[in-house]
C-alpha positions as CSV (number, residue, x, y, z in Angstrom):
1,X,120.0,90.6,120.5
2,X,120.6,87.4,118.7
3,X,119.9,83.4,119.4
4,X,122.6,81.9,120.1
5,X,121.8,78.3,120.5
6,X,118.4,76.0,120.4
7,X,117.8,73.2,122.5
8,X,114.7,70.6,121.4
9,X,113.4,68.0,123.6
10,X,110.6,65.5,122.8
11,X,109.4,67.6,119.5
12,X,107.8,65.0,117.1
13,X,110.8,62.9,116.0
14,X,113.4,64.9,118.6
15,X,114.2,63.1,121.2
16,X,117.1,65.7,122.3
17,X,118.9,68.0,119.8
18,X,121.2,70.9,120.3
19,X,121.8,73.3,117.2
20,X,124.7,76.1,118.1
21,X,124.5,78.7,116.2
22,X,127.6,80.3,117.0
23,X,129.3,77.9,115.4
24,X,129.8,79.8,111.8
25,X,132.3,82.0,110.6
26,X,132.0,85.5,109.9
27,X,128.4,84.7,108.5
28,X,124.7,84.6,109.8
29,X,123.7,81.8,107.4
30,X,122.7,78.0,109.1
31,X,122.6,75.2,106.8
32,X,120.9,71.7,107.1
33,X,122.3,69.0,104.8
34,X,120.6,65.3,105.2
35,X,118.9,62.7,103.2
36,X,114.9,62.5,102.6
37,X,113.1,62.2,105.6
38,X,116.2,63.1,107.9
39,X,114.2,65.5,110.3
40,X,115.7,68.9,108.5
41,X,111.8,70.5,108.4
42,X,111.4,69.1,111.9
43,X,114.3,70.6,113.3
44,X,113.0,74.2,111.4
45,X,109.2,73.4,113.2
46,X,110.5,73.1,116.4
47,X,112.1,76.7,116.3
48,X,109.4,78.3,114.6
49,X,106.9,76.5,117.7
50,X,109.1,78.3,120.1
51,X,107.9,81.5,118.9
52,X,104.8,80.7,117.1
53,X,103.2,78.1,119.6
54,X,99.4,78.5,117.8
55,X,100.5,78.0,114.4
56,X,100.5,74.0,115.3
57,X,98.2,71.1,116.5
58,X,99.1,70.3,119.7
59,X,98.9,66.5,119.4
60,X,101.1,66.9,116.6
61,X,103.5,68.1,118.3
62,X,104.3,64.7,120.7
63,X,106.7,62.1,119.5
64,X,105.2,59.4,117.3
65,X,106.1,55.8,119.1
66,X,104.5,57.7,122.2
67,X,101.2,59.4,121.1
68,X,99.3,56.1,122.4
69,X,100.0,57.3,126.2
70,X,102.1,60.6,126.2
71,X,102.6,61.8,129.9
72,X,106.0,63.9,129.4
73,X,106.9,67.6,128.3
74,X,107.6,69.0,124.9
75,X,110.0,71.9,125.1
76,X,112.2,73.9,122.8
77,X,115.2,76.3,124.7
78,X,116.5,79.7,123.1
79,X,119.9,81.1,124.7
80,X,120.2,84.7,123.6
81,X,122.9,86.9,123.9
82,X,122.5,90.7,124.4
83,X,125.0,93.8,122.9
84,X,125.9,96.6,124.2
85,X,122.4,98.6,123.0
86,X,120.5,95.7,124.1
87,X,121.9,96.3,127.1
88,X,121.1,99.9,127.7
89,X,117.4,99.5,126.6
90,X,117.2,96.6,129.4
91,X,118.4,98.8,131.4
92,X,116.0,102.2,130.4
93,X,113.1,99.2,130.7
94,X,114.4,98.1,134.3
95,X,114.0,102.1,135.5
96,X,110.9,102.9,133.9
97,X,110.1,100.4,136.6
98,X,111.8,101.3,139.5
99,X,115.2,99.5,139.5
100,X,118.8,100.4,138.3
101,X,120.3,97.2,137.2
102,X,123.8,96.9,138.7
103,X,125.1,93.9,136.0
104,X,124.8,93.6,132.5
105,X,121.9,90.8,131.8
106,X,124.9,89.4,129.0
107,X,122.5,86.4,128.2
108,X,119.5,84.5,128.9
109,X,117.2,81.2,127.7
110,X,113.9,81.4,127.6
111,X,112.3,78.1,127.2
112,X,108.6,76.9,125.9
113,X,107.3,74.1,127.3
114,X,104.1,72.1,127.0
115,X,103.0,68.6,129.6
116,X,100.9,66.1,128.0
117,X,99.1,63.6,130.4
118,X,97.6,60.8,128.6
119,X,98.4,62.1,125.4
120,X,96.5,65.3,126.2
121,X,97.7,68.7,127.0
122,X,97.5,69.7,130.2
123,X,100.0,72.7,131.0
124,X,101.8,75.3,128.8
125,X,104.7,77.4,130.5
126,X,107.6,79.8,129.7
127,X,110.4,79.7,131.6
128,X,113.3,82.2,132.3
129,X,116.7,81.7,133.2
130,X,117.7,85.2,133.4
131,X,119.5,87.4,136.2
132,X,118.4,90.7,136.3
133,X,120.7,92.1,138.7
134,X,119.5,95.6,140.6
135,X,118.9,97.9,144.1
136,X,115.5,99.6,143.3
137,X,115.6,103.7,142.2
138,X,114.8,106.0,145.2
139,X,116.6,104.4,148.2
140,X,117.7,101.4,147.4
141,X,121.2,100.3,148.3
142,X,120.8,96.6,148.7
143,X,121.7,94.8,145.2
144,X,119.6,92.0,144.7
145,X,117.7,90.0,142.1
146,X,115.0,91.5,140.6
147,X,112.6,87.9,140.5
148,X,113.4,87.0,144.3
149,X,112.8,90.4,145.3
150,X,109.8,91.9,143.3
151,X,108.7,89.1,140.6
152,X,105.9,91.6,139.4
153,X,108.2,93.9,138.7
154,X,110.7,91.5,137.3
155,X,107.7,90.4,135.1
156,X,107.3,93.3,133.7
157,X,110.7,93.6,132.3
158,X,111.2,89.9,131.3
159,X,108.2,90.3,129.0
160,X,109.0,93.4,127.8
161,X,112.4,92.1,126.8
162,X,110.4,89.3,125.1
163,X,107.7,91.2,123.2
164,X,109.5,94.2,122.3
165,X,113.3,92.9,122.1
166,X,113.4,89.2,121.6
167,X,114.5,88.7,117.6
168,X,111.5,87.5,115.6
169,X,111.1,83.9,113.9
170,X,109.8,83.6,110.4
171,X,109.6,80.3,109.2
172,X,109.2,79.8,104.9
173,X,108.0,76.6,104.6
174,X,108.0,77.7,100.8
175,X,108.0,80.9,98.5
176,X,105.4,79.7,96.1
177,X,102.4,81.9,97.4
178,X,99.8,83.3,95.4
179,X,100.2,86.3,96.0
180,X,96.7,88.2,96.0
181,X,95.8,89.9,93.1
182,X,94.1,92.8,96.1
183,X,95.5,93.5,98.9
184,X,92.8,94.8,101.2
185,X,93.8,97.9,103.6
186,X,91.5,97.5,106.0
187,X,92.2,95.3,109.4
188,X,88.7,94.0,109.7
189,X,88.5,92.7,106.5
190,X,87.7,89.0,106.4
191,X,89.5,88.1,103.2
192,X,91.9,84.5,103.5
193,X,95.7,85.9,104.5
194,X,94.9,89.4,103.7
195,X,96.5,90.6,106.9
196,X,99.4,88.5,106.3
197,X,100.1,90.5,103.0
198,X,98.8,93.9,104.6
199,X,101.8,93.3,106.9
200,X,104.2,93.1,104.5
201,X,103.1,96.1,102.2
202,X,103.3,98.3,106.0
203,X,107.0,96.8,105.8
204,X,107.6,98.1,102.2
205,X,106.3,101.3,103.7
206,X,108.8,101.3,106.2
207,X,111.3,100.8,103.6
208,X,110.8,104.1,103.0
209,X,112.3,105.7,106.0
210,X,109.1,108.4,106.1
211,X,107.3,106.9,109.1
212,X,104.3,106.5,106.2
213,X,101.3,104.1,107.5
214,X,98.6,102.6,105.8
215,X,95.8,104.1,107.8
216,X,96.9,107.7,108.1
217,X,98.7,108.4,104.8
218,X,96.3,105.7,102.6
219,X,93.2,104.9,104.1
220,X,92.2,108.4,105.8
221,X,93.0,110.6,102.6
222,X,91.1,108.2,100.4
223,X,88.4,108.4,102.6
224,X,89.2,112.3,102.5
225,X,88.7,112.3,99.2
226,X,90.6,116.1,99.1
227,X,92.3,115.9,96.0
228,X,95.9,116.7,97.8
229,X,95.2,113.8,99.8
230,X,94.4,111.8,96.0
231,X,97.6,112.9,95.3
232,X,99.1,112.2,98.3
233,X,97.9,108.6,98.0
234,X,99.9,108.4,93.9
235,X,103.1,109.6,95.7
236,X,103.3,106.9,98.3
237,X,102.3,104.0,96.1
238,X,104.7,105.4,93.3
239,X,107.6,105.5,96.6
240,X,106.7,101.7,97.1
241,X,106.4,101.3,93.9
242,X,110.1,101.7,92.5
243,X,111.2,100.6,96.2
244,X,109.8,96.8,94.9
245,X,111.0,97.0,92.0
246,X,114.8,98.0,92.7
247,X,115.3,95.3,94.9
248,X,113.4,92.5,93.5
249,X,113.6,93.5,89.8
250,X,117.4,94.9,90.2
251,X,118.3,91.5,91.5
252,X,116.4,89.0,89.8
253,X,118.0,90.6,86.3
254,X,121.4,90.3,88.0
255,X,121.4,86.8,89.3
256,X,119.2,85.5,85.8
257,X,120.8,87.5,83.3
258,X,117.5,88.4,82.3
259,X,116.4,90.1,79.0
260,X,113.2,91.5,81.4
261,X,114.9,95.0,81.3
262,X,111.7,96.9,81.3
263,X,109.8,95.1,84.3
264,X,108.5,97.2,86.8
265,X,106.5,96.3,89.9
266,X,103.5,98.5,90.1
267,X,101.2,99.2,93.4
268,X,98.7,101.2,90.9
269,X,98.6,104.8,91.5
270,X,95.2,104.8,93.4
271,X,93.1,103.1,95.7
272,X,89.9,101.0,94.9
273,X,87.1,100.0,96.6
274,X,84.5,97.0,96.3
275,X,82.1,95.0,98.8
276,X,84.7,94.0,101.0
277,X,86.8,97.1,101.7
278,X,89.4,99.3,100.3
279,X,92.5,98.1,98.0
280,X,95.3,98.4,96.1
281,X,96.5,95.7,93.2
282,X,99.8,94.5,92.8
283,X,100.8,93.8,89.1
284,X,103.6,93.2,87.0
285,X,104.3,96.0,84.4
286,X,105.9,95.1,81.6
287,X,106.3,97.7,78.6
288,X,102.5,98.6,77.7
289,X,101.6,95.6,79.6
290,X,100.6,94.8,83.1
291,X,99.0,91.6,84.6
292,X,99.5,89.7,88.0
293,X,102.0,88.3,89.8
294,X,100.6,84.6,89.5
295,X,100.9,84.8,86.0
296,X,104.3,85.2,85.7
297,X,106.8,82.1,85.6
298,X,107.7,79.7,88.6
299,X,110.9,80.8,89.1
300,X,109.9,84.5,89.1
301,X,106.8,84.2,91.8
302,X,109.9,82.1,94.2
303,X,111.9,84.8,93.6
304,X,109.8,87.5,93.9
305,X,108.3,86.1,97.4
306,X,111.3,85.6,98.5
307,X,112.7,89.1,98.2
308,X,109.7,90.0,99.6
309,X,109.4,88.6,102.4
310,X,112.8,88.9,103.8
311,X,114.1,92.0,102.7
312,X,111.4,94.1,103.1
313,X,109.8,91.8,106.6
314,X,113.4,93.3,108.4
315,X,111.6,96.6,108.7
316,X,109.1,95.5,110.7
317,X,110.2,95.5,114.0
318,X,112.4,98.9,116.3
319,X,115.0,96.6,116.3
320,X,115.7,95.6,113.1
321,X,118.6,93.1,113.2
322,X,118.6,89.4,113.5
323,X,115.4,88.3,112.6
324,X,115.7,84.4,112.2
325,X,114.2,82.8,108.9
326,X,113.8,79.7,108.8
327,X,113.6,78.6,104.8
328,X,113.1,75.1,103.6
329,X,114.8,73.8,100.7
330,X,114.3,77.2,98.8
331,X,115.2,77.6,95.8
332,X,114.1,74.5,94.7
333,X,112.2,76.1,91.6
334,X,115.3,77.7,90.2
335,X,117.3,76.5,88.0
336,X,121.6,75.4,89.1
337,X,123.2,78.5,87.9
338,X,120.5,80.6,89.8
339,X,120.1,78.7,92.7
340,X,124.8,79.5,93.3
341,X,123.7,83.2,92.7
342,X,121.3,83.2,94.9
343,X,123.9,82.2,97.6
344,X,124.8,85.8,97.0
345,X,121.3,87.3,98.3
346,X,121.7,85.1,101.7
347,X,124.7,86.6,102.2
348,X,122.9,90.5,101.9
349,X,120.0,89.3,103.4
350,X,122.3,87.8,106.6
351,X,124.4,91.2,107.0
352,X,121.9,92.0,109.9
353,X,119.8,88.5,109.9
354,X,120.0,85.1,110.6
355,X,119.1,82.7,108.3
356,X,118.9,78.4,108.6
357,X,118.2,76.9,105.8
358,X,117.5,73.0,104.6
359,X,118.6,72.0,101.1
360,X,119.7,68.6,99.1
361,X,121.4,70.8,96.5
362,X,124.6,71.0,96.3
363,X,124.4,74.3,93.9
364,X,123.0,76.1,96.9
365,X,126.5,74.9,99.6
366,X,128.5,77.7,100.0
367,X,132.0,76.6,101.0
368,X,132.9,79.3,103.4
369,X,130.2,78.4,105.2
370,X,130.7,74.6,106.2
371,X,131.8,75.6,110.1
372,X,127.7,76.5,110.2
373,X,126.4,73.5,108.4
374,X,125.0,70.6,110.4
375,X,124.4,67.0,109.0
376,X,120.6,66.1,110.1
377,X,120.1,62.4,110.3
378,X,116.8,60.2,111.6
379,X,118.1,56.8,113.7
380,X,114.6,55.2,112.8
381,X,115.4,55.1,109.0
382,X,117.4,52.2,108.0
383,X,119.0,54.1,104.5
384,X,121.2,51.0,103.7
385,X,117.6,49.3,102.9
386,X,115.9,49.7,99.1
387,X,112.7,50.8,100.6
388,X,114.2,52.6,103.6
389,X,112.6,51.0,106.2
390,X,111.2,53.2,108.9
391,X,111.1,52.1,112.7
392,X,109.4,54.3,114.6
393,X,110.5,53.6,118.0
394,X,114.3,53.9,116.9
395,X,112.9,57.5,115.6
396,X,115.6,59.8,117.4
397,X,116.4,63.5,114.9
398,X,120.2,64.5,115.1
399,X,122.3,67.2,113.9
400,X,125.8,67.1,114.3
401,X,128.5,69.6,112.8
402,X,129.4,68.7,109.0
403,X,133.2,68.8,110.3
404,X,132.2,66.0,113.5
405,X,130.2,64.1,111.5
406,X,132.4,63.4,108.3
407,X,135.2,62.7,110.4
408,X,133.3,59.9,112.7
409,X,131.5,59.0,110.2
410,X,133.9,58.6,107.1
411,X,131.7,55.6,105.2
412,X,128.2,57.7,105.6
413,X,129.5,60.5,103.1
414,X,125.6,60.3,101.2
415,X,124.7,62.8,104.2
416,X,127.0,65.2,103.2
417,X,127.6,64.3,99.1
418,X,126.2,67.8,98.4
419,X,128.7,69.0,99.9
420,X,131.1,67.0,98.5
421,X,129.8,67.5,95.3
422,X,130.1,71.9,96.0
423,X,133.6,71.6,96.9
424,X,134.3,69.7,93.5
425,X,136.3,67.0,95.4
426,X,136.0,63.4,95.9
427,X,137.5,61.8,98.7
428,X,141.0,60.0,97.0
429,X,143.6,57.9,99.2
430,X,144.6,60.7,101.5
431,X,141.1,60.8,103.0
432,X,142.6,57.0,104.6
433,X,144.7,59.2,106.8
434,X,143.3,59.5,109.7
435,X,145.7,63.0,110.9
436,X,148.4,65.2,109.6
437,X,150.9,67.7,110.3
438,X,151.2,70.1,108.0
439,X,155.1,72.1,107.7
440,X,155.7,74.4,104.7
441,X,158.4,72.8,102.9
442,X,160.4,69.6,102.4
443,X,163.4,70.9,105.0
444,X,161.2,71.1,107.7
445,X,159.7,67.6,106.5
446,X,163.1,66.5,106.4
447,X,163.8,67.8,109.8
448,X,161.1,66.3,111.8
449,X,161.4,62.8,110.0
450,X,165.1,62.8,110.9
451,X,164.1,63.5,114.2
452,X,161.7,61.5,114.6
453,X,163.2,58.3,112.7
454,X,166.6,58.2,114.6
455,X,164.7,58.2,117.8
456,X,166.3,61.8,119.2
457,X,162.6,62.3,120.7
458,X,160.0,59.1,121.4
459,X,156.2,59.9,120.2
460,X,153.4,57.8,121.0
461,X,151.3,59.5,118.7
462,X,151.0,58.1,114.5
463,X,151.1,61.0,113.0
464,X,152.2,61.5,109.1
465,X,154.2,64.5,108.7
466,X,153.5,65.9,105.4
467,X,156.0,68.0,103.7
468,X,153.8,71.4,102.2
469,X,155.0,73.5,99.4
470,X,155.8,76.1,100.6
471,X,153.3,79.0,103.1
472,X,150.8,80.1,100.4
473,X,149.7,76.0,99.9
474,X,148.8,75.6,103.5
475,X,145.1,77.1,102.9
476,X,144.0,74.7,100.1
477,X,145.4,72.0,102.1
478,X,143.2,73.3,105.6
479,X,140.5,73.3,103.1
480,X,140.6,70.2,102.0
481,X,141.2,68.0,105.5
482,X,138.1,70.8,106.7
483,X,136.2,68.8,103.7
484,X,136.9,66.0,104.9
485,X,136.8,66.2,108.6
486,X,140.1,65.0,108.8
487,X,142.4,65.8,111.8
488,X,145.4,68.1,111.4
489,X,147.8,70.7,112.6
490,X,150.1,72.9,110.3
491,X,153.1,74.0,111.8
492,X,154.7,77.2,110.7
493,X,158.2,79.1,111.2
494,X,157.7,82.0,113.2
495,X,158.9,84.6,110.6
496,X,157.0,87.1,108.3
497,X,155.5,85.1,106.4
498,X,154.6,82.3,108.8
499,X,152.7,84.9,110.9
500,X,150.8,86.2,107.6
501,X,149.8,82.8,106.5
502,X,148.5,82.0,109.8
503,X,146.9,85.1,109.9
504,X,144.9,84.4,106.7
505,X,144.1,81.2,107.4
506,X,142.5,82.5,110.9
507,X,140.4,84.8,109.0
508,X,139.6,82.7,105.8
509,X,138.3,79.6,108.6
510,X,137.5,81.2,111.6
511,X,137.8,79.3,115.3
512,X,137.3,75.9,113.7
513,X,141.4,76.6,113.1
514,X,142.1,78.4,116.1
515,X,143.2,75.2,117.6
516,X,144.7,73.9,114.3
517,X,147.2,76.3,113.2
518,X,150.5,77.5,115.0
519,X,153.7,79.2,114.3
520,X,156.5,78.4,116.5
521,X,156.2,81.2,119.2
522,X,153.1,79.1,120.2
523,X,154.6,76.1,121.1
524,X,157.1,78.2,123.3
525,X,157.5,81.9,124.0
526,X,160.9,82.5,123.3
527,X,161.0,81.2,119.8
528,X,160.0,84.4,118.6
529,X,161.5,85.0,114.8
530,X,162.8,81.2,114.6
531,X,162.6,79.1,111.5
532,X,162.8,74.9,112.3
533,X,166.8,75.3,111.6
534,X,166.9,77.9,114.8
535,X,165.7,74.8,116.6
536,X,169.3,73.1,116.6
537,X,172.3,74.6,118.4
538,X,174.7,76.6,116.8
539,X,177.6,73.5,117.1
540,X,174.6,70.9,116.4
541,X,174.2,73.3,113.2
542,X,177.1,73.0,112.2
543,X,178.2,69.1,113.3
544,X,175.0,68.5,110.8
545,X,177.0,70.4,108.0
546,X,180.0,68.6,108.2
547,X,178.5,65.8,107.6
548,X,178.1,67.0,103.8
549,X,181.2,68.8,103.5
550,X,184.1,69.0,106.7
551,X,185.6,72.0,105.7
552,X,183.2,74.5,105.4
553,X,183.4,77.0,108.8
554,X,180.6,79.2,108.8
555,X,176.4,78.1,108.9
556,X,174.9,78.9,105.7
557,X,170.9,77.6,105.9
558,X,171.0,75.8,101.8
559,X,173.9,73.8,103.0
560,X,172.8,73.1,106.5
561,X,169.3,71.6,104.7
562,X,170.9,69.5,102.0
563,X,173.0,67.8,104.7
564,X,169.9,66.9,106.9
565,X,168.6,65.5,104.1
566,X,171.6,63.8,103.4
567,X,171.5,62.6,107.5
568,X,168.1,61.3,107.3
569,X,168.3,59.5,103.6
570,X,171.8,57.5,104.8
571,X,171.0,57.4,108.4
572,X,173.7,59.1,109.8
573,X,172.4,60.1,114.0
574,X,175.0,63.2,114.9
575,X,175.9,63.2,118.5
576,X,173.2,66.6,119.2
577,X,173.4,68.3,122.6
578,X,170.7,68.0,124.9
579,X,169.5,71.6,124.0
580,X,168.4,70.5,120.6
581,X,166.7,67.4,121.7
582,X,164.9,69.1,124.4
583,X,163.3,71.7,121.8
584,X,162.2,68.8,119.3
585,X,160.8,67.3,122.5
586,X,158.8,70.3,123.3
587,X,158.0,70.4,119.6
588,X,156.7,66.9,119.7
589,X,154.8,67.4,122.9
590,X,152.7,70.2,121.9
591,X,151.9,68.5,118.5
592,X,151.0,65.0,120.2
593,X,148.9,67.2,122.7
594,X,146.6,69.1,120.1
595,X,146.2,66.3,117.8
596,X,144.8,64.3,121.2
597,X,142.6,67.8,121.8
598,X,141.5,68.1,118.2
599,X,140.2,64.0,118.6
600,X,138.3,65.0,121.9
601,X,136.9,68.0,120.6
602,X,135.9,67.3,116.8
């Protein structure tokens, strides 16, 4: 089960904001680029209120130009797509009672809202948009659905699809924590966040793959106090004990190129007790040294907590993939070098998670993942300003896709200069042009200029046809018009090697090319295997030739390109038979078609 999309309405400084998640290639990682005071944490709040409504003030929730008299709803939506074992557990849930579900539930959105009268809260509500499909166990033959039919029922399902299935949030509004220097094992224990962090060591537990707990196999052999059970007690804490320190430790050397070759993470190797219950200390060991967490470096306690609390917080839950964290600006403590490595980790961390994430760094943009970055930017903040002046009733949060918003917004690039910055690039005199088709060499260049120029085909369209360098330079030039947000199409011959490049670039970019990228059999079926010369009839071929040489009497390709060239430089317009001009119409078409599509759609 994984989120596919948010929808925000009315959430502090939201007025309405969309963020699609499925927007990313090949990736689980979200990022947030903007400038200070954009609405990025806002945006991270509003998720994290959708599952964790009591972590916040209500009235702090309602816009800000309308907390004087506040009489509408505040309401984040979650669309969430199901797979195939999603699917079968709905469906074990749905007969434990009573129904065989007929259809698969495919997706839902389950929506939080919350309606203020008077600036005071007056209702609270979840809503479903969810068809559970089904004709009941014993005797039922009627398909129907489930929450016209038998809403208690169907209400048992729904919230056991949201309690037991429904991915978790977990929203880092920083790693620096202190982390305790006791962690107490107890559940009634009073002690500020201590069940926070007694959470996480049952996750490290988990880790372990041994079904251990930390009342039956730490708290009820202490209290035993059998010396098997004593020992007992050593062997799990020295288990979590190298667990903690192989990832975080293993890492943290890795990405630092740290000297700190004999660190180790230590749990102790026994259980303690004082006035408020029992506990076990968490210390850094370092040759005959130990001491606490807190005291070791900045850098290191980020780190550290953030390993920590992603890696090991996955166990938690039976189903274990896409948990959604939320981080803001992380990170930040490290310094450049570490903070590109540490790209690296969100990548592991994402195999089987979801992670959005704000930053202003560019040393934390990872290129390959710009179809998933969105540019956050505040209406109510006037940038251009020395002191940014701040209007509060213009206050409206948005997020659009890097690649929409750098192309309809060319002139703002200080949203987006980190990633500018990341890709090493700055904009030169090509990003002035507004759309390009891309060919792979100067003869096809040639081809579609000569075309063009002696007015065989009529285009309405202003397009620049720019001649590539041959197949294997098409990528850095996709790349770069990406960057930009830049309209384009490349054009290739249907041949090997056209079909490999397009292949490449499909699965370098993802869908943000699908629409972008063609050999010829797209434009039309039968061109299967043709290059742009297989275009031209075989006497338009060769009336083309003559015009560089009269005698020659067979088609040779080297020949048959010079002598374009040679048409288009001196203006020469051969007499071509309709065949030809109807294919470079066609041609034409479909390129005048999908620039228009790729203007409409961003």
């Amino acid at each position: 089960m994984k989120y596919s999309k948010f929808e925000i309405f009315n959430f502090k400084g939201i007025k309405h904001l969309g963020l699609d998640l499925t927007k990313q290639n090949n990736s689980n990682v979200i990022t947030l680029v903007g400038l200070n005071e954009s609405g990025k944490t806002t945006i991270l709040q509003a998720i994290d209120w959708f599952y964790h409504p009591l972590h916040y003030n209500d009235h702090e929730l309602m816009p800000k130009d309308k907390r004087a008299n506040f009489g509408d709803s505040i309401s984040v939506k979650a669309n969430v797509k199901l797979n195939g074992s999603d699917e079968k557990e709905v469906s074990k849930t749905a007969l434990r009672y009573g129904y065989v579900l007929t259809e698969n539930v495919g997706s839902f959105i389950l929506e939080r809202k919350f309606y203020f009268r008077d600036s005071v809260l007056t209702q609270k509500s979840e809503n479903w948009e969810i068809k559970l499909i089904g004709k009941k166990r014993r005797g039922g033959t009627v398909e129907h659905d489930i929450c016209e039919k038998d809403p208690e029922k169907w209400k048992f399902i729904s919230n056991y699809i949201k309690e037991k299935m429904l991915p978790p949030v977990v929203y880092y509004e920083n790693f620096l924590f202190d982390i305790p220097d006791k962690i107490y094992l107890d559940t009634d224990i009073s002690v500020e966040n201590n069940s926070y962090y007694r959470e996480v060591l049952q996750d490290v537990l988990n880790s372990l793959n041994q079904k251990l707990n930390i009342e039956k196999h730490l708290l009820k052999r202490f209290i035993s106090g059998k010396s098997k059970d004593i020992e007992n007690i050593e062997a799990v804490l020295d288990m979590a004990s190298a667990k903690i320190t192989d990832i975080v430790i293993t890492v943290w050397q890795e990405i630092l190129k740290s000297d700190d070759n004999n660190l180790f993470i230590s749990l102790g190797n026994a259980i303690e007790k004082d006035e408020f219950g029992h506990f076990i200390q968490v210390k850094v060991r370092e040759d005959n040294r130990s001491y606490y967490i807190r005291e070791r470096s900045l850098g290191f306690r980020w780190f550290f907590s953030f390993v920590l609390f992603t890696y090991f917080r996955t166990f938690r839950n039976v189903s274990k993939e896409n948990a959604l964290f939320l981080l803001d600006e992380p990170a930040s403590n490290l310094h450049s070098s570490a903070q590109t490595k540490l790209l690296r980790e969100f990548e592991k961390v994402a195999e089987n998670q979801v992670i959005i994430y704000t930053t202003h760094s560019h040393h934390m943009i990872n290129p390959k993942w710009l179809s998933g970055t969105f540019v956050v930017k505040n209406e109510g903040i006037n940038y251009e300003t020395v002191d940014m002046s701040f209007n509060a009733n213009l206050t409206n949060i948005v997020a659009d896709s890097y690649y929409q918003f750098a192309s309809q917004n060319p002139n703002q690039d200080n949203y987006f200069k980190p990633i500018l910055d990341a890709l090493d690039v700055q904009p030169g005199p090509l990003e002035f042009i507004p759309e390009m088709v891309m060919f792979e060499g100067r003869n096809d260049y040639y081809t579609l200029k000569y075309i063009k120029e002696l007015n065989y085909v009529e285009t309405d369209t202003d397009k620049y046809l720019y001649p590539g360098n041959g197949r294997d330079n098409v990528i850095p030039f996709i790349a770069l018009y990406l960057a930009w947000g830049r309209n384009f199409l490349v054009v290739l011959d249907d041949d090997k090697g056209g079909r490999a490049t397009k292949k490449k670039a499909l699965s370098m970019f993802g869908p943000v090319v699908e629409n972008r990228i063609f050999t010829l059999q797209d434009v039309e079926s039968s061109w299967g295997n043709f290059e742009m010369e297989n275009l031209f009839a075989h006497n338009d071929n060769m009336r083309v030739i003559h015009q560089l040489d009269g005698a020659i009497t067979g088609f040779d390709k080297t020949r048959f390109n010079k002598a374009l060239e040679k048409c288009w430089q001196e203006k020469i317009k051969v007499d071509l038979t309709k065949r030809t001009i109807d294919r470079f119409k066609k041609l034409f078409t479909f390129i005048d078609n999908k620039l228009v599509e790729n203007r409409v759609s961003g």
